[in-house]
Backbone as ProteinMPNN parsed JSONL, in Angstrom:
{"seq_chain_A": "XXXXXXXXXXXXXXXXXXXXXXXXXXXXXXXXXXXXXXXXXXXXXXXXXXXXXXXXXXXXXXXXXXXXXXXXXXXXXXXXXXXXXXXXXXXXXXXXXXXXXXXXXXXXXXXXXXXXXXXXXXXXXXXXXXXXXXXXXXXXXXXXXXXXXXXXXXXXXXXXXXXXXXXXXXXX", "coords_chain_A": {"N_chain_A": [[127.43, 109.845, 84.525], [124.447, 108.66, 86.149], [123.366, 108.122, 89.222], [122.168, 104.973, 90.59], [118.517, 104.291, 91.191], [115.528, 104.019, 92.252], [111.917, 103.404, 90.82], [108.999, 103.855, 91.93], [105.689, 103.283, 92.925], [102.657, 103.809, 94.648], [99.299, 102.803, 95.959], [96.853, 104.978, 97.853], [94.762, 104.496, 100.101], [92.061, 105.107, 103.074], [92.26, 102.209, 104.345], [94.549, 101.661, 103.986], [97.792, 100.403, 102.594], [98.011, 100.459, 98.815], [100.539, 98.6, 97.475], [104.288, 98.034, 97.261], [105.037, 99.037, 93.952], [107.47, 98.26, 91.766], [108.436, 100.227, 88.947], [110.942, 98.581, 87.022], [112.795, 96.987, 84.858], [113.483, 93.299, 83.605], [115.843, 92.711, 84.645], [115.415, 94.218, 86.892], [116.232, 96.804, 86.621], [115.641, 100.455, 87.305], [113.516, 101.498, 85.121], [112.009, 104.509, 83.034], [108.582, 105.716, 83.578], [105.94, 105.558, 81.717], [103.184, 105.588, 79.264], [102.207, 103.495, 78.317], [103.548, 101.948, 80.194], [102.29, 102.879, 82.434], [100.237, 101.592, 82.313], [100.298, 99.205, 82.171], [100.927, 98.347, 84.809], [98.454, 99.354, 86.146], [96.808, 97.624, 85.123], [97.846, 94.628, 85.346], [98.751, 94.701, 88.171], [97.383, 96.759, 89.906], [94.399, 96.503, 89.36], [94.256, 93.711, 90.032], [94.431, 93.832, 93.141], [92.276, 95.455, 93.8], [90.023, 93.894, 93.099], [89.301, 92.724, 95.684], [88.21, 94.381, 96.768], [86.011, 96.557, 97.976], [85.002, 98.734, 95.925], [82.884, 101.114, 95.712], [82.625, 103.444, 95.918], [84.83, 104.451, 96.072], [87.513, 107.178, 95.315], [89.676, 107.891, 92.767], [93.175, 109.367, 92.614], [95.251, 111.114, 91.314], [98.711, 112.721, 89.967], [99.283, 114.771, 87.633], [100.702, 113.827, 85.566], [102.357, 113.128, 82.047], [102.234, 110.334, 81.189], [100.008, 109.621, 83.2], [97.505, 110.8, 82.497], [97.52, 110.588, 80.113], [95.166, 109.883, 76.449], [94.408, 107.104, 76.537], [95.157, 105.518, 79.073], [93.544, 107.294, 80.667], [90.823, 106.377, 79.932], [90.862, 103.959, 81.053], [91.278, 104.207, 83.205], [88.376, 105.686, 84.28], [86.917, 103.394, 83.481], [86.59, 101.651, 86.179], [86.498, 103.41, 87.484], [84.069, 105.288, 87.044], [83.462, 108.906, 86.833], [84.394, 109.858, 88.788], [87.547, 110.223, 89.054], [90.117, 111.655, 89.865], [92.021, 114.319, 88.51], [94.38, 116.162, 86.079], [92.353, 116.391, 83.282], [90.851, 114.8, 83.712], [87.45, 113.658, 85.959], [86.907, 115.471, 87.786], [89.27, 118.008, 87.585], [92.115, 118.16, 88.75], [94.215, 120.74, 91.262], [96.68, 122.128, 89.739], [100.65, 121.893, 91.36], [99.125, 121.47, 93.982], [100.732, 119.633, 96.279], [100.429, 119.822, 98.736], [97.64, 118.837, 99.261], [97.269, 116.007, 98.979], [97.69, 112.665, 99.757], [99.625, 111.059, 99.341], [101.962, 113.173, 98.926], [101.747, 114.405, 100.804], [102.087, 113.152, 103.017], [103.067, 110.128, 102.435], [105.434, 109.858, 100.869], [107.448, 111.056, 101.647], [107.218, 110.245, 104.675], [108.382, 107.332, 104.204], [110.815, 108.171, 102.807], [112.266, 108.871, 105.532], [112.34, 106.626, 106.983], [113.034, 104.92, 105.56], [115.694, 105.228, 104.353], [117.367, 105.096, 107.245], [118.744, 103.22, 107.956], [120.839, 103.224, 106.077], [120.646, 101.971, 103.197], [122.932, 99.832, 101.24], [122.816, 99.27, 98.166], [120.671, 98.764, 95.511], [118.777, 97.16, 95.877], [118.943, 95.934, 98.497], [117.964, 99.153, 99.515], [115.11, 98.819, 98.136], [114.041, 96.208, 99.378], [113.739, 97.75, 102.272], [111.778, 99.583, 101.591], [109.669, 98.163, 100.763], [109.185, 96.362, 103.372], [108.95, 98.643, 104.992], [106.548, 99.985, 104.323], [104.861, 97.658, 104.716], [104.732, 97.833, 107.808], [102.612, 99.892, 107.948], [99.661, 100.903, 109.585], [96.622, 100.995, 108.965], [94.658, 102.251, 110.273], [96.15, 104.325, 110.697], [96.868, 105.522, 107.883], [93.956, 105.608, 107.419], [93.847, 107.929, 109.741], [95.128, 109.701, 107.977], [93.987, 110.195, 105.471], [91.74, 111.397, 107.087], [92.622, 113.946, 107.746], [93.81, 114.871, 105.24], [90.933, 115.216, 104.105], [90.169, 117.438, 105.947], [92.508, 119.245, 105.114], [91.281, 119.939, 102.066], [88.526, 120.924, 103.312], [89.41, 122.98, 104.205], [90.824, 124.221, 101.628], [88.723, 124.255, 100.374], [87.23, 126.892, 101.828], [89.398, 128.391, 101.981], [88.839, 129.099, 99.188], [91.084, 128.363, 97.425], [93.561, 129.095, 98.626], [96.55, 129.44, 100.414], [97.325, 126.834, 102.632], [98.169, 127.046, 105.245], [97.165, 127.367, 107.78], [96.646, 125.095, 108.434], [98.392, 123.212, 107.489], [100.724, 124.176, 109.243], [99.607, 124.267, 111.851], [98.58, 126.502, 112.671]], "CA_chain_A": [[126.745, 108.635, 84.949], [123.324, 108.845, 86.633], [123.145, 106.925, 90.185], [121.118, 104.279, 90.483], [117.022, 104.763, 91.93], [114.049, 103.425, 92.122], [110.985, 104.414, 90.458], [108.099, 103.465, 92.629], [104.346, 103.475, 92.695], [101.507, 102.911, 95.519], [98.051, 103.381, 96.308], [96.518, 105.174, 98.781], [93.791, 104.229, 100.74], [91.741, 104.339, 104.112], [92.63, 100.84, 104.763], [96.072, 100.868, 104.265], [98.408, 100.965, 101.007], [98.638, 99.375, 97.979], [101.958, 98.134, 96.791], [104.57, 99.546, 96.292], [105.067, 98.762, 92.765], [108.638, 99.028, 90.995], [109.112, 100.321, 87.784], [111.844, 98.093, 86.739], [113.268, 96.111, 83.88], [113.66, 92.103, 83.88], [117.464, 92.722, 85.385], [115.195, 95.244, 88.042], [116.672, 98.188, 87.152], [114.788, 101.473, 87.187], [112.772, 102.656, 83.974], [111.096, 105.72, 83.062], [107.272, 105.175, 83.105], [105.651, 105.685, 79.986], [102.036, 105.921, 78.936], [102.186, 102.101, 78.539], [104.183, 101.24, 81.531], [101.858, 102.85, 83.678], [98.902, 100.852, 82.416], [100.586, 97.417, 82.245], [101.523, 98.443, 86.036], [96.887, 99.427, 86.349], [95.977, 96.647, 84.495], [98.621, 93.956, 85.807], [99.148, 94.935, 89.601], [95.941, 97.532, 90.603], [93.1, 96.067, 89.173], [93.836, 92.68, 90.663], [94.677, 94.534, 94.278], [91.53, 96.059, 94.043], [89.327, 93.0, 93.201], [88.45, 91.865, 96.835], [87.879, 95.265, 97.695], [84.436, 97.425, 97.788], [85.223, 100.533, 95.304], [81.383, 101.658, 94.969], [82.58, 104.593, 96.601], [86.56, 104.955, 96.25], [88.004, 107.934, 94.58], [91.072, 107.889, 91.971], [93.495, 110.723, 92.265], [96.6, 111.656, 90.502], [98.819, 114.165, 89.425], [98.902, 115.848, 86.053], [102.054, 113.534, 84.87], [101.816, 112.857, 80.981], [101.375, 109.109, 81.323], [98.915, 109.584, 84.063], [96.491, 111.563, 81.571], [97.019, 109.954, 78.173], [93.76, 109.595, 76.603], [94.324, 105.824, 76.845], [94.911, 106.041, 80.631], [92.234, 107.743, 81.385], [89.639, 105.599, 79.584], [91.133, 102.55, 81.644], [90.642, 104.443, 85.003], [87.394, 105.374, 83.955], [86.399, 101.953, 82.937], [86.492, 101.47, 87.303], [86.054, 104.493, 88.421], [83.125, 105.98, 86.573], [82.928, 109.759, 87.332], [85.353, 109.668, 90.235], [88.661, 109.908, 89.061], [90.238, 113.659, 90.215], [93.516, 113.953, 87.659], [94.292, 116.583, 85.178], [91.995, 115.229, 82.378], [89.952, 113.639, 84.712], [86.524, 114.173, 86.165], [87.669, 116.874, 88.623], [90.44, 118.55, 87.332], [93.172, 118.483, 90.018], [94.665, 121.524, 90.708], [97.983, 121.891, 89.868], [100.844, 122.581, 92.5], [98.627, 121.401, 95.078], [101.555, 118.766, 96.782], [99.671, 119.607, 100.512], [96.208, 118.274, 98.839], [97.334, 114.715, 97.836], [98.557, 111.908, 100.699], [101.16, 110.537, 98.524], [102.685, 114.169, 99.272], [102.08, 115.476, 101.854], [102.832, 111.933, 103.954], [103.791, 109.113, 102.189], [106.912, 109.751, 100.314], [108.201, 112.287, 103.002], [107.292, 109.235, 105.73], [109.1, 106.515, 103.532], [111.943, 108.298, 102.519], [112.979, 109.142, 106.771], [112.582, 105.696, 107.429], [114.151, 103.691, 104.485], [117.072, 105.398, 104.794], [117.658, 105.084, 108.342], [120.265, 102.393, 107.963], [121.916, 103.799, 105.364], [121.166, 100.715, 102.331], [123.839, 99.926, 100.8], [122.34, 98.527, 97.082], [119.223, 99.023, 95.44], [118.102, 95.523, 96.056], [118.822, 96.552, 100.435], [116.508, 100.07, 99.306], [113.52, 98.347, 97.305], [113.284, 95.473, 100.867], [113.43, 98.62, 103.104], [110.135, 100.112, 101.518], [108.146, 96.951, 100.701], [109.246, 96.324, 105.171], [108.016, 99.989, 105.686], [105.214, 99.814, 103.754], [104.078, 96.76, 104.914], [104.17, 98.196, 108.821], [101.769, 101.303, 108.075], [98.444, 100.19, 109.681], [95.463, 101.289, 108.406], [94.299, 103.113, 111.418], [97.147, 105.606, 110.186], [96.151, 105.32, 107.139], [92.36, 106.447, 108.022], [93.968, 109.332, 110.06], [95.827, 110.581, 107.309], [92.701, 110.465, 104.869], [91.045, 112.284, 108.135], [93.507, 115.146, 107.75], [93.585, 115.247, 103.57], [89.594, 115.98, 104.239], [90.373, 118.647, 107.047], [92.77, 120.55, 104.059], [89.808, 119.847, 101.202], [87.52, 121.743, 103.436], [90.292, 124.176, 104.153], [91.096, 124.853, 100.569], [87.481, 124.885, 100.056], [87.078, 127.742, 102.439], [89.647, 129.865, 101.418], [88.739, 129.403, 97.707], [92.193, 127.583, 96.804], [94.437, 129.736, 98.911], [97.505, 128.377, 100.984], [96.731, 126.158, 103.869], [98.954, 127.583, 106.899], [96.928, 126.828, 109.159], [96.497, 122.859, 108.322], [99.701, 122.445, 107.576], [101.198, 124.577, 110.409], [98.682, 124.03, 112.809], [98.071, 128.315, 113.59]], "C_chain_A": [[125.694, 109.001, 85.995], [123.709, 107.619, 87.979], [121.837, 105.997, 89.955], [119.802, 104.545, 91.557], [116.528, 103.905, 91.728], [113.008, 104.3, 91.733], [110.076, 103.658, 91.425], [106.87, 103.943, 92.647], [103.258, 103.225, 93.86], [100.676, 103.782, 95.406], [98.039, 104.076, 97.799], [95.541, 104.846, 99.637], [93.093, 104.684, 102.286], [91.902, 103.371, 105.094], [93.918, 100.154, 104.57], [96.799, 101.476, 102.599], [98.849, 99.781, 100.05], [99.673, 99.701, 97.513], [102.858, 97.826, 97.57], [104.797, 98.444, 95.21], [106.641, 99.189, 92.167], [108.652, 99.078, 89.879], [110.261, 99.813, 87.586], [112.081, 96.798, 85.087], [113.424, 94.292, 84.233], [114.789, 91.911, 84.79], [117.007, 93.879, 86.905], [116.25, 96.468, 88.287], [115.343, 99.16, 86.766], [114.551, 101.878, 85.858], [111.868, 103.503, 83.61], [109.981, 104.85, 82.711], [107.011, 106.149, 81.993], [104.163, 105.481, 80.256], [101.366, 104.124, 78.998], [102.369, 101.392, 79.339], [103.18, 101.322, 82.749], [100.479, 102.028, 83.398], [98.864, 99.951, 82.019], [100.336, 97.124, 83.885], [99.652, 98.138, 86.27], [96.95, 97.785, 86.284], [96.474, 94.801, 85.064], [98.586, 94.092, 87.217], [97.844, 95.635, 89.912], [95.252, 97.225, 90.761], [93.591, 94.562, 90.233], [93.826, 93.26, 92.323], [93.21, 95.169, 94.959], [90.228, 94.823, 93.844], [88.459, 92.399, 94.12], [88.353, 92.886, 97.437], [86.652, 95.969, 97.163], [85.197, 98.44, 97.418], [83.793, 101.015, 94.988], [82.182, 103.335, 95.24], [84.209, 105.553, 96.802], [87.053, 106.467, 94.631], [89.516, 107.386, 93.623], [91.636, 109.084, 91.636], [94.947, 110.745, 91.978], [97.369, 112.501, 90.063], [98.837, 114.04, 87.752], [100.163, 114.773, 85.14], [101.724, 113.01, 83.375], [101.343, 111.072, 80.958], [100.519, 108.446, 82.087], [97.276, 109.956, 83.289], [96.597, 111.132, 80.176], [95.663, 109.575, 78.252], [93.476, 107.959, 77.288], [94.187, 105.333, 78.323], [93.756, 106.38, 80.745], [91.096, 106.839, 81.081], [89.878, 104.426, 80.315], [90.494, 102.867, 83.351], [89.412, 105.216, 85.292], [86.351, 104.414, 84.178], [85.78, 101.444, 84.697], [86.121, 102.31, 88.03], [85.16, 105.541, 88.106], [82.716, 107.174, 87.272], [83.657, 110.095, 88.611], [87.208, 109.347, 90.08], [88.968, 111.758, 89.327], [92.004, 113.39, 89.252], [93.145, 115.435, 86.616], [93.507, 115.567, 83.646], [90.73, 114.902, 82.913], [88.327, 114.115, 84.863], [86.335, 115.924, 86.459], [88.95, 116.968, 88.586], [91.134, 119.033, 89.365], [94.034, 119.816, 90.063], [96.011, 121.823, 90.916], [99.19, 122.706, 90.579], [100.55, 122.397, 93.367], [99.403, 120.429, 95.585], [100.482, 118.693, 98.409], [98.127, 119.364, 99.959], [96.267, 116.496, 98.14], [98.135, 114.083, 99.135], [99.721, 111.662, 100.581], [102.433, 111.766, 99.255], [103.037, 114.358, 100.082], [102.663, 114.343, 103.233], [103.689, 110.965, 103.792], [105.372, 108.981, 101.382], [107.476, 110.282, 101.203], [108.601, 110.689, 104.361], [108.572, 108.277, 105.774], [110.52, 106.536, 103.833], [112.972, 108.583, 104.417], [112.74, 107.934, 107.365], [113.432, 104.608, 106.206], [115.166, 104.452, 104.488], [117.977, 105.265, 105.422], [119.101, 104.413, 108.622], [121.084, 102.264, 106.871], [121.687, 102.286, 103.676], [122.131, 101.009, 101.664], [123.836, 99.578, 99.259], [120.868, 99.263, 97.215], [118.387, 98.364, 95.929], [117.963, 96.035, 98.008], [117.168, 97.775, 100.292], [115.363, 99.807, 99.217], [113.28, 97.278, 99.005], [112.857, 96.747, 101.74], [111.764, 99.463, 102.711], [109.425, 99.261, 100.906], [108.308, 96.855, 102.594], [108.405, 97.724, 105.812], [106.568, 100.109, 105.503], [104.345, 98.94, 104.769], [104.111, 97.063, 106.692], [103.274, 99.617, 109.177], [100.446, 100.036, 108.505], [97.452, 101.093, 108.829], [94.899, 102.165, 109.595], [94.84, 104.573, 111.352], [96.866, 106.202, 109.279], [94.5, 106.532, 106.965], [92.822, 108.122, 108.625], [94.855, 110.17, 109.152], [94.79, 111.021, 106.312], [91.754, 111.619, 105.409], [91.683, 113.743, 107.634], [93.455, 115.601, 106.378], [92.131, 116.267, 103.482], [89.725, 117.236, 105.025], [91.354, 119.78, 105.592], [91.881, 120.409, 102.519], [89.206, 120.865, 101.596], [88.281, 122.98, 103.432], [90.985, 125.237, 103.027], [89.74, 125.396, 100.164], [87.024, 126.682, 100.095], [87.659, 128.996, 102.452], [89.829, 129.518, 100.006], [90.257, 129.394, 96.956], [93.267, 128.041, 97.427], [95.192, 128.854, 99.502], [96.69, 127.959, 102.321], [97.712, 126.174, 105.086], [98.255, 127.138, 107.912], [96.699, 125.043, 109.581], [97.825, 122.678, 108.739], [100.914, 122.953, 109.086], [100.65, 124.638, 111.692], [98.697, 125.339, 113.601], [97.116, 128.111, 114.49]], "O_chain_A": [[126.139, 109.77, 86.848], [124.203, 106.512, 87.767], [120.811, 106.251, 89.324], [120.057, 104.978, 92.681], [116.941, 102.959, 91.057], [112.936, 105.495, 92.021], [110.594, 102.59, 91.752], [106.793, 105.141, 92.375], [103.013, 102.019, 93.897], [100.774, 104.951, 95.031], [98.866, 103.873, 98.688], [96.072, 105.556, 100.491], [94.064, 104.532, 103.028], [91.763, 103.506, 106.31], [94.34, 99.011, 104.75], [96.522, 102.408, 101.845], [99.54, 98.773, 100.195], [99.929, 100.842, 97.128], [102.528, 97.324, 98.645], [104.766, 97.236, 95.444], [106.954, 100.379, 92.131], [108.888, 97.99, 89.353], [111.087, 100.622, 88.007], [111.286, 95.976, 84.632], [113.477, 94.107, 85.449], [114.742, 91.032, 85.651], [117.824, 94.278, 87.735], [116.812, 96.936, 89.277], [114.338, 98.807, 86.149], [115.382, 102.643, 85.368], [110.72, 103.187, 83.923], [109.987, 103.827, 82.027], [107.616, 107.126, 81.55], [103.836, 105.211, 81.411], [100.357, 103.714, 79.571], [101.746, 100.345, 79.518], [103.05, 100.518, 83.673], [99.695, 101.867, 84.333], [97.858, 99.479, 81.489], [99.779, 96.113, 84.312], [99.312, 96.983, 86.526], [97.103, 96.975, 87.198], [95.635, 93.905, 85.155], [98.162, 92.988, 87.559], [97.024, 94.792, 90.276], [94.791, 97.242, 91.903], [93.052, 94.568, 91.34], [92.736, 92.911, 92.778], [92.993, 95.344, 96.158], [89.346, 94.992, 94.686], [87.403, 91.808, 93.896], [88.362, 92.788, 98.664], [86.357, 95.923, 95.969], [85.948, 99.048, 98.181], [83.615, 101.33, 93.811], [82.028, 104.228, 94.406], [84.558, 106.616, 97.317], [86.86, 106.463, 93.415], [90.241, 106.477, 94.028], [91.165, 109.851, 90.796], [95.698, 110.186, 92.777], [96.707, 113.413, 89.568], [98.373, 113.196, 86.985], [100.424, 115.124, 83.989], [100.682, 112.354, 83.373], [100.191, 110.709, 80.72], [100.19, 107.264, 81.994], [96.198, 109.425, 83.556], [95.784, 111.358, 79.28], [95.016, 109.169, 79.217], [92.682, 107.65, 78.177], [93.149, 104.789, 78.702], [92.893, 105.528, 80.958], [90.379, 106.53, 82.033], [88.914, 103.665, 80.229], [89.793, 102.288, 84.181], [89.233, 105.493, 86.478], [85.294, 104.506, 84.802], [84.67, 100.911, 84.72], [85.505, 102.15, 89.083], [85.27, 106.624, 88.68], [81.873, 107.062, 88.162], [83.042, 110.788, 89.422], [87.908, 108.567, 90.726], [88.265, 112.732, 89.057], [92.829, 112.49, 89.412], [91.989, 115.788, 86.387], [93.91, 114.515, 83.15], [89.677, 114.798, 82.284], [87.885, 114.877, 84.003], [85.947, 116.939, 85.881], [89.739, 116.309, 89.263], [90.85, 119.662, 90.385], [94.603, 120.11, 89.011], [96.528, 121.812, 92.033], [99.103, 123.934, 90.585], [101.282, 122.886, 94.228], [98.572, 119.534, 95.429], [99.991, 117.699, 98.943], [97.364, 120.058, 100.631], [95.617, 115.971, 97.235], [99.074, 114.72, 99.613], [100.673, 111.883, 101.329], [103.447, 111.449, 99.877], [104.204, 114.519, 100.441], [103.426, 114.656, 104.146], [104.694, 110.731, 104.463], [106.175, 108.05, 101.443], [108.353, 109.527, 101.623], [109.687, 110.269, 104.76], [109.443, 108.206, 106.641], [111.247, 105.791, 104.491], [114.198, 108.477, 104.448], [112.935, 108.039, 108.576], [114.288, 103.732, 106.335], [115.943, 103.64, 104.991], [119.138, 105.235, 105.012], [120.114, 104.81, 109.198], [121.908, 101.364, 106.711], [122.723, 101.776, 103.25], [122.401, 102.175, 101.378], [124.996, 99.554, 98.85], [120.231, 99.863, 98.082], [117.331, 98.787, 96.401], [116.92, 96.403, 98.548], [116.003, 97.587, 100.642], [114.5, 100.303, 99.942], [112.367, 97.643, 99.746], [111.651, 96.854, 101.962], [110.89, 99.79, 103.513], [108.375, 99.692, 100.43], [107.352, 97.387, 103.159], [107.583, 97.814, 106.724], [105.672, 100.283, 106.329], [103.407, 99.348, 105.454], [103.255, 96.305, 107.149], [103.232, 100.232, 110.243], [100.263, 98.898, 108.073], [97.898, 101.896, 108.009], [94.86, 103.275, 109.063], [94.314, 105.617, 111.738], [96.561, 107.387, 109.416], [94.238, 107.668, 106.571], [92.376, 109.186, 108.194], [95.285, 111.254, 109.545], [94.636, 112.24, 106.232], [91.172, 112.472, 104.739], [90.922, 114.559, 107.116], [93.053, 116.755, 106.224], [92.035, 117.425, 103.074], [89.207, 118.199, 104.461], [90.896, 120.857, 105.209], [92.276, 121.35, 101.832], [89.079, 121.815, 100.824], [87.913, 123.95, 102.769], [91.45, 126.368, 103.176], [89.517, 126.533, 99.749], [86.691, 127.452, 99.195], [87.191, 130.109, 102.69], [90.971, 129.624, 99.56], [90.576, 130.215, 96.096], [94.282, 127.522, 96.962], [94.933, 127.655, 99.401], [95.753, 128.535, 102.873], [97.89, 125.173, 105.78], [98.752, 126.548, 108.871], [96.641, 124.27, 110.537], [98.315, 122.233, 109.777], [101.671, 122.207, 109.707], [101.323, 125.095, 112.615], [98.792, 125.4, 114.827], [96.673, 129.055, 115.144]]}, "name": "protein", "num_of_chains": 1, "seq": "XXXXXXXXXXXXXXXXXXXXXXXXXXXXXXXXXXXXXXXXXXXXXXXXXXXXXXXXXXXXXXXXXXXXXXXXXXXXXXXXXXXXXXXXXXXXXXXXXXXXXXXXXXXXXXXXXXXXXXXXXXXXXXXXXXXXXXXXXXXXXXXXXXXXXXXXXXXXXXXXXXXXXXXXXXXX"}
């Protein structure tokens, strides 16, 4: 018997974070995303999220996961992000492995997971409130300085021509 999880989804941003998003069933349990799932989730939840916001200029980045890169996928995040999506597949091929080149990674699940835990939930239903509550106290100011720092290992991978980033991440 498998315990029970959550699958979960957010944006990243500058200005804060969208979602989170649960992969779940009508009864809200956890189901694998799928090629479809994840672009009911776009097309249903993202796009409207993104509506009252200025994207002339916003990137779309992702990892390599198969229903991240179906052709279908991609032509949807495309469709918004003309030329500016970074994903296996994508404009700019992402390169894979890179976990300390992607926010999601290198902050936001790590962040999440040492605060929704904290008090131990006891249910999924306790879990899923604890990170819509977490979520929803990240400011945007944080946010911005974590974006700040993503750019600081960008130039840093730049510089050593894809090598590891010790000194970002360990601050040498």
């Amino acid at each position: 018997m498998h315990p029970e999880k959550v699958t979960v989804w957010c944006g990243f941003w500058s200005g804060g974070i969208i979602g989170p998003y649960f992969f779940q069933n009508e009864t809200g349990i956890a189901i694998t995303v799928n090629g479809e799932r994840y672009r009911s989730m776009i097309n249903n939840f993202f796009w409207p999220k993104l509506d009252d916001m200025d994207t002339e200029d916003m990137w779309f980045q992702q990892d390599g996961a198969t229903c991240h890169t179906a052709r279908a996928t991609m032509d949807i995040l495309r469709e918004r992000f003309e030329g500016m999506v970074i994903s296996r597949n994508g404009d700019i091929n992402w390169p894979p492995r890179s976990c300390d080149l992607t926010p999601l990674d290198f902050f936001l699940w790590g962040y999440l997971k040492s605060q929704v835990y904290a008090n131990k939930p006891q249910t999924i239903d306790a879990l899923k409130v604890n990170i819509i509550n977490t979520i929803k106290q990240i400011q945007p100011d944080l946010c911005n300085k974590v974006i700040e720092n993503w750019t600081t290992r960008i130039r840093a991978t730049k510089q050593s021509r894809g090598g590891h980033l010790n000194d970002v991440i360990f601050h040498k």
